[in-house]
N, C-alpha and C positions, 0 to 999 in steps of 0.2 A: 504494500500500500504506500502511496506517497503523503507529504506534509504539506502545509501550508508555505513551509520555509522553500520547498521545490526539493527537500530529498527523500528519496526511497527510503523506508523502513524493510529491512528483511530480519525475520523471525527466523533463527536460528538454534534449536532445541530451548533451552532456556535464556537466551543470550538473543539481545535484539541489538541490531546493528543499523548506524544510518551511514547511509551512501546517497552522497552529492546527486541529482538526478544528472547533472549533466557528461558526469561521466557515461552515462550509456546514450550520449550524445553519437551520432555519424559525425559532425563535423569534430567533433573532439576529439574522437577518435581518429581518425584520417588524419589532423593534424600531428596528434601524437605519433604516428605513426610515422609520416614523411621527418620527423624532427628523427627518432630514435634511430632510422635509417641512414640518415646523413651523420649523426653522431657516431654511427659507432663504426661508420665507410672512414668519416676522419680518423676515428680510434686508431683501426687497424692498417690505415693506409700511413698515417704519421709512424706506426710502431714498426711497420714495413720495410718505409724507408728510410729512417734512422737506424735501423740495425741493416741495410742494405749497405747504405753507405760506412758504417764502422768497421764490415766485415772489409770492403772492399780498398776501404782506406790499410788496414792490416794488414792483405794480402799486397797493394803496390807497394807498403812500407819495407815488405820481407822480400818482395822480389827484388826493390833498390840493394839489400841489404846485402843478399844472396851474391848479388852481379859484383858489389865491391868484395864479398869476401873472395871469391874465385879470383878476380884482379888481384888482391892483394898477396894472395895463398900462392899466387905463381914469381912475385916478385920474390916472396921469403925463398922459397926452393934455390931462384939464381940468385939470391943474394946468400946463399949455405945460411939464411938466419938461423934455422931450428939447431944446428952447430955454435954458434954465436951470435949472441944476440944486441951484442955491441952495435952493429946499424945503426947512425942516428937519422940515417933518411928513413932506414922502415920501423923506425921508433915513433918517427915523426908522422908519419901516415897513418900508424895505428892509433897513436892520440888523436890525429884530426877526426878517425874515423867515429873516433869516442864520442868527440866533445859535437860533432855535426850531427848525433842523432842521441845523443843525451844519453850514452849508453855507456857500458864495461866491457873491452876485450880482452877475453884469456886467451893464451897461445901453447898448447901442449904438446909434447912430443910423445913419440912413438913409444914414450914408455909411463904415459899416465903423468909425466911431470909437467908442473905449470912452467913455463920460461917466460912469460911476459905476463902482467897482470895490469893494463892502463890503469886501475884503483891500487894498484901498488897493496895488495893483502894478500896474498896465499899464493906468490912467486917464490918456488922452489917445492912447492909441495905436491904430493902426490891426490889425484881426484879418480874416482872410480864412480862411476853414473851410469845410467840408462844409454842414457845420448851421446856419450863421450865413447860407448864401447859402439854402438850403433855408425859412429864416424868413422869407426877406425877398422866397420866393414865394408865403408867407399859410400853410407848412405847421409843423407841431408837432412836435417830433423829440424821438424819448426814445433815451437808449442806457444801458445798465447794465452796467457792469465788474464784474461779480464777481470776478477777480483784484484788482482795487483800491480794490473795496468804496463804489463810492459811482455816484452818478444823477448823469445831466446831460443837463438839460430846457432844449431851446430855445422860444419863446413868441414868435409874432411881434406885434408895440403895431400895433393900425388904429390908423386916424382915427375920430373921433364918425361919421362914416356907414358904416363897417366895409368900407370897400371898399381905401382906400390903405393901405401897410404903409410906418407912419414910423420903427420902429424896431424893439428885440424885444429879449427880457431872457432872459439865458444863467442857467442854476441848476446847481448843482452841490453834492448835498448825499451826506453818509454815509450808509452802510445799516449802521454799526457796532452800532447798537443792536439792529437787524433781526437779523444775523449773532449778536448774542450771548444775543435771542431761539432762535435756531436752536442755538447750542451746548447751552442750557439744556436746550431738548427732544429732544436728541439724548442729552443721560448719560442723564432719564428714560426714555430710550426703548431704553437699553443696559441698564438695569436691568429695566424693565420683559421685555426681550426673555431676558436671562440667566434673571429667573424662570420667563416661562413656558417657555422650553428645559428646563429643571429642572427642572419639572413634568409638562414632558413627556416626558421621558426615562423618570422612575417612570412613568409612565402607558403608558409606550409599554411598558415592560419586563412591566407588569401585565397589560395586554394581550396582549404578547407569549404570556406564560406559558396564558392564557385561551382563547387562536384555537388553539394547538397542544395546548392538554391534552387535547381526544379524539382528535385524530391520536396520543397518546401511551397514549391506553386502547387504542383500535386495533389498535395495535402490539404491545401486551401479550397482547391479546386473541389475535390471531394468534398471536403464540409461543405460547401459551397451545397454541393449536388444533393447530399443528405436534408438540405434545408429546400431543396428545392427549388432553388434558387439559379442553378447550372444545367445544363444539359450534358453536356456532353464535357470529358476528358481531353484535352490537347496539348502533349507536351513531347516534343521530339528536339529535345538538347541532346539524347544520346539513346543507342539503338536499344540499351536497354529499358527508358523510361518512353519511349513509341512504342515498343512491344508492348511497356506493364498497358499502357494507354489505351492502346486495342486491345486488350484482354478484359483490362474493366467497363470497356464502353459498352464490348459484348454482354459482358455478364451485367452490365445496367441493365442495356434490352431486356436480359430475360428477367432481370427482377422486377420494370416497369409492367411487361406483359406479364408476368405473373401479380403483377399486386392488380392489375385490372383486370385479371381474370378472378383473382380474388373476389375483389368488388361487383364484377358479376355476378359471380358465384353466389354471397351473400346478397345480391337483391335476386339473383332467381331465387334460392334454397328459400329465402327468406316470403319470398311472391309464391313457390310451389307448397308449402309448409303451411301459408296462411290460406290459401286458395279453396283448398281443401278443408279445411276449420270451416271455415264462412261458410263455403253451401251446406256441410252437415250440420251449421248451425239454423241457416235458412231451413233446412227441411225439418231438421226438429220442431224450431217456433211454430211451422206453419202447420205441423202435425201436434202439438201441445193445443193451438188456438183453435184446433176442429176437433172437437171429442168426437163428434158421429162420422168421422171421414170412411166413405166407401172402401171398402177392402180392397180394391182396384187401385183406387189413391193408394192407398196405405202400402201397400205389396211395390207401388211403383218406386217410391218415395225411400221404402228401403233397399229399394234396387239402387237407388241411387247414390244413398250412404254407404254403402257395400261398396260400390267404383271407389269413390271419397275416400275410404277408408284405407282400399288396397293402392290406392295411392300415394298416400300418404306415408305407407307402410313400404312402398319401394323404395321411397327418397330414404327416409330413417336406416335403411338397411342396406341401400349402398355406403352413407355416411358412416355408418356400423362398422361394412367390412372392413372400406379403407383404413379408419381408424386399429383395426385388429391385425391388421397388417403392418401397418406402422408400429403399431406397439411387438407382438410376436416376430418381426423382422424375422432372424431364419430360422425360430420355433415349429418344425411340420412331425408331421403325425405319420413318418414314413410307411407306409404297407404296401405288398404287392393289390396290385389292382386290376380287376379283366377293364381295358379302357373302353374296349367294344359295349359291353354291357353297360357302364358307366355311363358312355356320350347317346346308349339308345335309351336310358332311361330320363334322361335330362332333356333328349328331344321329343319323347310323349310329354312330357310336361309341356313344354313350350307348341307342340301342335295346336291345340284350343286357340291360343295365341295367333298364330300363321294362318287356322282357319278364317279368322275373322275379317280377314284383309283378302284371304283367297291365295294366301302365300303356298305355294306348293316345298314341304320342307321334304328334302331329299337326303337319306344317307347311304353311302359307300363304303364298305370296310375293304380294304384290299387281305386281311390277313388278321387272324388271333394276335390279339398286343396285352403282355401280360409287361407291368412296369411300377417300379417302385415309383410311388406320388402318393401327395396326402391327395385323399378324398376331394374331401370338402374343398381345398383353393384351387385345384383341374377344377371341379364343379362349377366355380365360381368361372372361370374360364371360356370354360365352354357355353356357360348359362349366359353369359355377357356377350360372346362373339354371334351368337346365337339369334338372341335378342336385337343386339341393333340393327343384324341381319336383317331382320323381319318389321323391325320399325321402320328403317330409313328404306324400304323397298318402295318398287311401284306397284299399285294395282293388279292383280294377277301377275305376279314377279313369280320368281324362285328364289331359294336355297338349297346351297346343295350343302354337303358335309361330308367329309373324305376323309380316310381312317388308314394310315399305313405305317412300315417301319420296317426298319434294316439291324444289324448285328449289332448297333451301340444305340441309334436314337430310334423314337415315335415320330410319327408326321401328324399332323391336324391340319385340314386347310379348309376352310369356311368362305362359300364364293355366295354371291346375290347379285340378283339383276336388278340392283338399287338405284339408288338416284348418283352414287359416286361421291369421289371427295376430290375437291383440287388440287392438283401437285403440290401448290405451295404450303396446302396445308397439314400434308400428311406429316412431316417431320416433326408436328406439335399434337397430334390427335391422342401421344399417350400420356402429354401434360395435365397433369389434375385440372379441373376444371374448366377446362379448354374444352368449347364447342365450335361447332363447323359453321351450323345451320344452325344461328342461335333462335332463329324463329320459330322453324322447324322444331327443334329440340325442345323448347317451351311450351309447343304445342302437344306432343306426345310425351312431354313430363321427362325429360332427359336432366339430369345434372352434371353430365362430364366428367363425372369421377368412376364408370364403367372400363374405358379403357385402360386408365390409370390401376384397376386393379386389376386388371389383365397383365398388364405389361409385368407386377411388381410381383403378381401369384408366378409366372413362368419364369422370372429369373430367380424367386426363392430356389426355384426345383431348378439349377443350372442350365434354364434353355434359351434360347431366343424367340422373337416373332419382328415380324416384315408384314409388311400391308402394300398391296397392286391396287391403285385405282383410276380408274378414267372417269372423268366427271360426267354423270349422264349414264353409264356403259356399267357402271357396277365396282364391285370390290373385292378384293381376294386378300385372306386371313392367315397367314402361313405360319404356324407354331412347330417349334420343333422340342423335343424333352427327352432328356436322357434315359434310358429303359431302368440303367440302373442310377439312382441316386448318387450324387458323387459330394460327400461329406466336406468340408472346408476341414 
């Protein structure tokens, strides 16, 4: 439930929580969403390439590193420094090398002893390492602390023929300048990211408001239409708000036509309901005010409260079924059923009926139909297609009634040499209270809810039906129904 303040109240076992209504806002959300997208595109694209650039800054740093120590490694060899280390030209190069990358070079020989130490600490001593025995089998060893900020490049010294390994030069230089490369472009890159977040948020908000403002005509336009006020829906900002648009204007139509069929409905029901009251009250009065009335009178008068009555008792009893259908939805009474037997006894009923018009009712069985159906809503079925059969006919017409089936379904087909129904109107004739011939219909006491219980007794029992007609030329009634019930 919502508040007066505009938030949602959710009850939560014992625990009642309120939530802002407009979080479950579409623009609020859309917005929050373009913002969270672009923040976390800058997250990971700033985090991308500041560690892109660190690695790659490391890697040119080692390969400058690498190129001077091979230069230098070939001058020690023709200079015999690993012999003597008196050189003050390759004394001098290797300080340079020191102090031009902020770094320590050791100079080892072929027996684990330091002979040069540019930090001047642990020259003459013996080192035993990883990397130091890895040089001294002709390989190149890089390793990178980034906890501690600095390279250390081993380099193994050949001889002039590049085959013996005499000794090999340890490096160990900072990457502080690297790292304070990498700070630099990381505030720009906070800055940079803070603006376009900032930019995007307005942008996202703008947007926001842009993608929902004809969801927001929409909406208006409906209330609008709800008040009666609109006719019709019009909104083609995007393909999917022209679709919703033709979907709802359809289904206006059918709710318009249905609320005026409604309204029929209730002034027929309502005129066929009263129609019949008034004359059985007309003939009572006028049999109350004649105590000596002739038994002729009298005999006539209840002949005609008898019509009245089972008139009366038709409308109530379609109203009945539908209603029992609607309520029972897929509640049936399954039993095998002989349908031959069933659709012959349901047409002596209705002969008296057919005579009276001079309708010739005709049935056809092509073959014994044993079939699981409830009774009583086939009954109602047949009693219905039957019937209008023989109402909406002409004059010495017919009915026929045809009886068949194959290894899974039953057939029913119900044809008259009636008066026909219009093309346009057959696609609505199984709509509740939808009449054809609403003149017609009013005159032989129809209320439009006969075919409606047709249509909804044969899909209870998983079938279909289709209707053929030519206006003038007649109608054909084609039901089909599963022999055996088929359970949901």
């Amino acid at each position: 439930m919502s508040t007066q303040s505009g938030e949602l109240v959710i009850i939560s076992g014992d625990r009642i929580k309120f939530v802002p209504k407009f979080i479950k806002s579409l623009q609020v959300r859309i917005a929050t969403l373009l913002i969270l997208f672009v923040v976390l595109s800058c997250f990971f694209l700033r985090v991308g390439i500041l560690k892109s650039y660190e690695q790659r800054s490391v890697a040119v740093r080692t390969a400058e590193i690498q190129n001077q120590c091979t230069i230098l490694g070939n001058q020690l060899v023709s200079s015999n420094y690993l012999e003597n280390t008196d050189s003050a030209v390759i004394n001098a190069e290797l300080s340079q090398l020191s102090n031009l990358y902020n770094g320590r070079v050791v100079v080892i020989d072929d027996e684990f002893r330091i002979l040069k130490d540019t930090y001047n600490l642990q020259e003459g001593k013996t080192i035993v390492a990883e990397d130091v025995v890895k040089c001294y089998r002709g390989e190149q060893t890089v390793n990178y602390d980034e906890e501690n900020r600095y390279i250390e490049i081993g380099t193994p010294i050949f001889d002039s023929d590049g085959k013996r390994v005499l000794g090999m030069m340890l490096i160990s230089v900072s990457t502080q300048s690297i790292l304070n490369n990498v700070a630099f472009l990381e505030t720009n890159a906070d800055i940079w990211s803070f603006c376009i977040c900032l930019v995007t948020a307005l942008a996202a908000v703008l947007v926001g408001i842009l993608l929902v403002r004809p969801l927001k005509r929409m909406s208006h336009s409906i209330e609008e239409m709800t008040k009666f006020e609109g006719n019709y829906l019009h909104e083609n900002a995007y393909n999917e708000t022209s679709q919703i648009s033709d979907a709802f204007n359809r289904l206006w139509e059918r709710f318009k036509l249905l609320d005026e069929s409604r309204e029929e409905f209730v002034a027929n029901v309502s005129h066929e309901l009263k129609t019949p009251l008034t004359s059985m009250k007309v003939l009572c009065d006028s049999l109350l005010v004649q105590p000596d009335v002739p038994v002729e009178i009298y005999q006539e008068f209840m002949g005609d409260l008898s019509e009245e009555i089972e008139r009366e008792n038709k409308i109530i009893n379609d109203l009945l079924a539908l209603v029992k259908l609607d309520k029972t939805g897929g509640n049936l009474n399954i039993q095998s059923q002989d349908i031959n037997a069933l659709v012959e006894r349901i047409l002596k009923r209705l002969r008296p009926l057919a005579q009276k018009s001079n309708i010739e009712l005709i049935f056809e069985s092509y073959r014994s139909v044993i079939a699981e159906v409830d009774e009583v809503k086939l009954a109602l079925v047949v009693t219905n297609l039957v019937e209008n059969a023989i109402k909406y006919n002409k004059e010495n017409g017919w009915v026929q009634v045809s009886l068949n089936a194959d290894h899974k379904y039953f057939y029913l087909k119900v044809t008259d040499s009636g008066i026909g129904i219009p093309q346009e109107e057959t696609e609505h004739i199984f709509e509740r209270f939808y009449r054809v011939d609403k003149s017609h219909s009013r005159e032989i006491g129809g209320t439009g809810l006969g075919l409606s219980i047709v249509r909804n007794a044969v899909i209870m029992h998983r079938g279909a039906i289709k209707v053929h007609s030519e206006l003038g030329e007649g109608t054909t009634f084609n039901v089909r129904i599963p022999l055996n019930y088929i359970a949901k």
